[in-house]
C-alpha positions, -999 to 999 in steps of 0.1 A, spaced: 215 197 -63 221 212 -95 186 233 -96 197 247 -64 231 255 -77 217 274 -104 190 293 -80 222 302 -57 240 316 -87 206 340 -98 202 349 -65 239 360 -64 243 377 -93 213 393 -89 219 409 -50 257 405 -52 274 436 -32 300 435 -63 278 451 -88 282 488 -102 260 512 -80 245 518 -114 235 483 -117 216 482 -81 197 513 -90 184 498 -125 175 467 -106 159 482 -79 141 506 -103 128 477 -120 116 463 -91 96 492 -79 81 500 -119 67 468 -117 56 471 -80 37 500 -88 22 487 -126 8 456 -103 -5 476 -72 -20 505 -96 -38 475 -121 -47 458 -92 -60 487 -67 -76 505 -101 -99 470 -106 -105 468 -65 -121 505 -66 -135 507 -100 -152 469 -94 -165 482 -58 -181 516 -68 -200 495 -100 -210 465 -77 -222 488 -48 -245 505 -69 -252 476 -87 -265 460 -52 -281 492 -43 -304 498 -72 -314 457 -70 -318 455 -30 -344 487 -36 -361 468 -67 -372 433 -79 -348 419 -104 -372 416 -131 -400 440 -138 -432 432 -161 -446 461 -179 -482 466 -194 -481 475 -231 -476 513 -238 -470 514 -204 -507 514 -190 -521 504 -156 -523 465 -145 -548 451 -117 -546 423 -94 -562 393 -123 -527 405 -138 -507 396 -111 -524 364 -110 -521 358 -144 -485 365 -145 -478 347 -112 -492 316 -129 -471 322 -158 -441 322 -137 -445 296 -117 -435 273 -146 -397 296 -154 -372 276 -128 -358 302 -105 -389 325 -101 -399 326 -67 -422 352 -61 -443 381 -86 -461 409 -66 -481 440 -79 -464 478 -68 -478 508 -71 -453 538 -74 -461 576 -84 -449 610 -74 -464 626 -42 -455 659 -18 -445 649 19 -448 672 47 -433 665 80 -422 687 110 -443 722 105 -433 745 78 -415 710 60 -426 697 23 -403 679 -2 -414 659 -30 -410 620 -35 -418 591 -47 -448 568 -31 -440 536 -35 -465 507 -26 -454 470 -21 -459 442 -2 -442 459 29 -462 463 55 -444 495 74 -437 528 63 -399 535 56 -387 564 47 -352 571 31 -325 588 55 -319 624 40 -356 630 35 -364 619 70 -336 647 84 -352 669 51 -385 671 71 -372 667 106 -391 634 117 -379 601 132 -394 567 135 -427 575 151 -435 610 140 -465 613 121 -458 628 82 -485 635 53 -487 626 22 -509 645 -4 -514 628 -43 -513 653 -73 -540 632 -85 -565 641 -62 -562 684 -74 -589 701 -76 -597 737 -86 -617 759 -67 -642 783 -80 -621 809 -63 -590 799 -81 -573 779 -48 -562 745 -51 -581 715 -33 -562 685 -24 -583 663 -9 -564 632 -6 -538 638 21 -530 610 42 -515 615 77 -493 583 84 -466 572 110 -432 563 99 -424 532 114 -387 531 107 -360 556 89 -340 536 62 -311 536 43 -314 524 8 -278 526 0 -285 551 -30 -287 587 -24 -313 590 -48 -333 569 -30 -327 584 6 -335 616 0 -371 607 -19 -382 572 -16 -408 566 5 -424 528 6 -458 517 24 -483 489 22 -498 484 -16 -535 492 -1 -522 524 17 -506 535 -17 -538 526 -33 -561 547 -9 -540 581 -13 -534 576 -52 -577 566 -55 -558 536 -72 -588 514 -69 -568 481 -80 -542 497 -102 -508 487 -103 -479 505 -125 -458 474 -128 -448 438 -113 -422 422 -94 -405 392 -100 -379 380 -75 -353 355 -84 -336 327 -61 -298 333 -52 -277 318 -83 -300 321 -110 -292 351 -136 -316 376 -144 -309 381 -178 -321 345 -185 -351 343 -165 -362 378 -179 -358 358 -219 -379 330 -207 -406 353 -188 -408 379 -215 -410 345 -240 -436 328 -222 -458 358 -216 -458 362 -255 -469 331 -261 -495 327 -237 -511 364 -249 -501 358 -285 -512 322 -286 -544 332 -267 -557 359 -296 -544 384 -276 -531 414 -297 -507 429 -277 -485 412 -243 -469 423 -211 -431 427 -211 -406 416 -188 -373 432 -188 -346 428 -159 -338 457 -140 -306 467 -142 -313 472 -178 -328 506 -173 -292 515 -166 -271 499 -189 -259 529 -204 -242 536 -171 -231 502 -165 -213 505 -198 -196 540 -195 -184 523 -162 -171 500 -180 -154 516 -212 -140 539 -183 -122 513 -169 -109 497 -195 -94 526 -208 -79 535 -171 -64 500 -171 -49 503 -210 -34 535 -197 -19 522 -160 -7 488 -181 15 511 -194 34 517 -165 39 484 -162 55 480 -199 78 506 -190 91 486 -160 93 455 -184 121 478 -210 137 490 -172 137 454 -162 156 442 -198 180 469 -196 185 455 -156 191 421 -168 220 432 -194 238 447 -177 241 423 -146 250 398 -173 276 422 -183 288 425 -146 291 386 -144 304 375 -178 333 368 -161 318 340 -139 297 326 -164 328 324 -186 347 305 -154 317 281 -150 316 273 -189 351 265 -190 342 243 -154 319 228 -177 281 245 -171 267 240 -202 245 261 -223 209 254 -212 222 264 -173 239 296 -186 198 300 -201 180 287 -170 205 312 -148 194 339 -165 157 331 -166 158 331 -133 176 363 -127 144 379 -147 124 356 -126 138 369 -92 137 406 -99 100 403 -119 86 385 -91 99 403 -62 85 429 -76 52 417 -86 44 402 -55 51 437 -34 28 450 -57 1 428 -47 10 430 -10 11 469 -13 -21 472 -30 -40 446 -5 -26 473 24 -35 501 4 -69 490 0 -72 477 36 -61 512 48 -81 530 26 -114 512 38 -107 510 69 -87 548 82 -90 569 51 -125 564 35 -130 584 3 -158 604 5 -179 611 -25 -210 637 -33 -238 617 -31 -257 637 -55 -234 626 -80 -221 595 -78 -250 583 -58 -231 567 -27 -213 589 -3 -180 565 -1 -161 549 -30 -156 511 -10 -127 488 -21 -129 454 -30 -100 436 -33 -103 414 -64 -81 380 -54 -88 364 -87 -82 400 -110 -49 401 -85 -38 368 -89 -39 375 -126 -22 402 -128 7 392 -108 11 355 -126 13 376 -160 34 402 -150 57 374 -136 50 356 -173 61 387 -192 93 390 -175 101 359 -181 98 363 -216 115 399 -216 144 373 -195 150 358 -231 169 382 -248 195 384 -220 200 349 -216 207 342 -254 231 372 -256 248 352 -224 252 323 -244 265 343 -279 298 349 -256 324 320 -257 338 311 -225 376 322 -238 359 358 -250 348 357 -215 379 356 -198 399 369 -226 407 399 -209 403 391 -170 
């Protein structure tokens, strides 16, 4: 009964019709700082984690997690594969290696059409071509396009150029491989197709390793790259294949993505710290509007630690109401946003043509629990200078 004595008397003090108009507006001033510190912390990590894990997803859904390299970057042949395959079946979580062939080539479609792009061969067995160079040479799934290798130039004795390896192919399907730099110049066919046009004869550039869902690439690229060293090394090899996980060819972006948003968040947290000085100066002076009744229930004999729990949970009631509309707020925000108001970027750019939102429960939770912490502790000062009033000073003058 007593708890719930002392949550009445917060709640009163706290939304009681006899406080000064001044001390509703601080209050609800510190209510909506901290609504909007939460929401912009919360809605920053929802769009900031979406754009990095959407390109993140786009880059590995076009590419094997792990790629092995020849030394110096030279060509590899099918005993490779093998070899490497064998290797692998022996690192838990490698499920698959397979050879790819990829090099530059020009693409003409529709007449009077020709964009260059990249060839790549794989174990696909249809020819997909990205989106935006599909509508670049005006084809659809089922048109006929050709594909002509630098490799196979030749000069004339009359000066003209003589390609001679031009391969007329039908598109099977139009895809969209969720990066723009891959939809407007990624084209991928069967490995012996790539093979004929680029007189590969064999050759790969580079190999595939595919992971199973859960396992981290990181690791199995250190125990790959570790065990193709010491089966080359150990053999009397002098030099050994390399495996390195993909998404390390762009770490540097991954990690200006990342100083970028910590410093976005440093700066938004400090909206939040000024609602946290609002929200002090909010809880003085309702303990100045009440001193009065906290003197009455002294002299009815409250004692001290309830004068202290009252006012933690005045800090309690105005930090979390407005915590938790900042988390409501920014889950609507970022609903709406998605959903009515997408925000549309230049592909050329940022690589994907809308920033998506993913709303980050645990980051959210997080945030709100230590917002809710911190004005608890900001709660302190105000409750002890409740208690350095004596319940006579109190009423001295009532």
């Amino acid at each position: 009964m007593k708890q719930k004595l002392l949550w009445a008397l917060a709640r009163r003090h706290v939304w009681s019709n006899a406080n000064s108009t001044v001390v509703r507006m601080v209050s609800v001033l510190s209510i909506s700082g901290i609504a909007i510190g939460v929401a912009s912390l919360v809605i920053l990590q929802a769009f900031m984690g979406g754009f990095t894990e959407t390109i993140a997803a786009g880059l590995t859904a076009m590419n094997p997690p792990l790629h092995i390299y020849a030394p110096g970057g030279g060509y590899m042949d099918d005993f490779d594969l093998g070899a490497v395959q064998s290797i692998a079946d022996d690192i838990p979580g490698i499920t698959r290696v397979e050879g790819m062939l990829e090099k530059p080539a020009v693409v003409s479609g529709a007449p009077g059409t020709v964009s260059g792009a990249m060839v790549r061969g794989s174990n696909s067995e249809k020819l997909i071509i990205g989106m935006y160079l599909a509508r670049e040479l005006g084809i659809n799934a089922g048109d006929e396009i050709r594909i002509a290798s630098t490799a196979g130039v030749e000069i004339s004795g009359m000066g003209r150029v003589l390609v001679d390896t031009i391969a007329t192919l039908v598109v099977d399907s139009v895809g969209d491989f969720g990066i723009e730099e891959y939809n407007s110049s990624l084209v991928i066919l069967p490995l012996n197709t790539a093979r004929d046009i680029f007189r590969a004869r064999g050759e790969l550039t580079s190999l595939g390793a595919y992971v199973a869902s859960g396992t981290d690439p990181v690791m199995a690229s250190e125990m790959l790259n570790s065990a193709l060293y010491e089966d080359y090394v150990g053999g009397g090899w002098p030099v050994y294949m390399s495996c390195i996980p993909f998404l390390a060819f762009h770490g540097n972006l991954f990690k200006a993505l990342g100083l970028e948003r910590i410093a976005m968040t440093i700066v938004l947290a400090l909206i939040t710290v000024v609602a946290l000085l609002n929200l002090s100066s909010a809880l003085t002076m309702i303990a100045m509007e009440h001193r009065r009744d906290i003197g009455v229930m002294r002299a009815m004999g409250l004692s001290p630690s309830g004068v202290f729990r009252i006012s933690i949970l005045r800090g309690f009631l105005l930090g979390g109401s407005g915590a938790v509309t900042g988390l409501v707020f920014s889950w609507i925000s970022i609903f709406a946003v998605n959903r009515y108001f997408p925000i549309r970027l230049d592909g050329t750019v940022y690589w994907i043509d809308v920033l998506p939102g993913v709303f980050p429960l645990i980051t959210a939770l997080i945030v709100t629990l230590s917002t809710i912490l911190v004005c608890l502790a900001v709660s302190v000062f105000p409750a002890f200078s409740a208690l350095s009033r004596s319940p006579s000073e109190a009423l001295r003058y009532e």
